[in-house]
N, C-alpha and C positions, 0 to 999 in steps of 0.2 A: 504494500500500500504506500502511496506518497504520498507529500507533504506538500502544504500551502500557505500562505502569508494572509494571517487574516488582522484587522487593527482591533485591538482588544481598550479599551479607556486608553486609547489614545497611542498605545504603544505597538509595536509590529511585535508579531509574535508569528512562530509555526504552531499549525496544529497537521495531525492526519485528515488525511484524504477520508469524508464519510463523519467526523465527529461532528455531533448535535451539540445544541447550546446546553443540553441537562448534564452530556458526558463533559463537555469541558468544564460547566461547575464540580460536578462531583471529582474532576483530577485534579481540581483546584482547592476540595477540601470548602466548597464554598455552598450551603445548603438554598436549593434552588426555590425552597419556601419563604425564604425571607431576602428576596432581590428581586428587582423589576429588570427584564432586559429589554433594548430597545437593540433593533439590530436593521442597519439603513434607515434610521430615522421611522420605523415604524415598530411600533409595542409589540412583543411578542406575548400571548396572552400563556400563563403560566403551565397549564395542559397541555400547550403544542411546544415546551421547550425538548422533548426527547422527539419529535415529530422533523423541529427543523434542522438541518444541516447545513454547515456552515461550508462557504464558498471561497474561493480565491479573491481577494479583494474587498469582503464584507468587511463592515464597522461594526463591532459590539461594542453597547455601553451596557453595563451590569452596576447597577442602584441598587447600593445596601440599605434595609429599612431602618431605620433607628427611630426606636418608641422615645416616650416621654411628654413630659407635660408641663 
């Protein structure tokens, strides 16, 4: 399998050929219940993050939630 250049919060990163936005949080140690992603400037709604797959060229932005009051 190959690799791709995708821009992750701004930064250039590889990932595999074929990883979804749920597989690169969880390699990330990053729980995909408490983050909003936006990927091309459009929301990804939290059910389709194992559904999408990330492309050569794509922007992910990954919003941590932080409560309080």
């Amino acid at each position: 399998m190959g690799s791709q250049k995708v821009l992750i919060n701004g930064n250039e990163e590889v990932v595999l050929v074929g990883t979804t936005i749920k597989t690169y949080l969880l390699n990330h140690q990053i729980n995909p219940n408490v983050v909003a992603c936006e990927l091309n400037l459009k929301v990804i709604r939290r059910q389709n993050l194992d559904a999408v797959v990330l492309k050569e060229g794509d922007q992910l932005e990954i919003i941590r939630m932080i409560g309080g009051g």
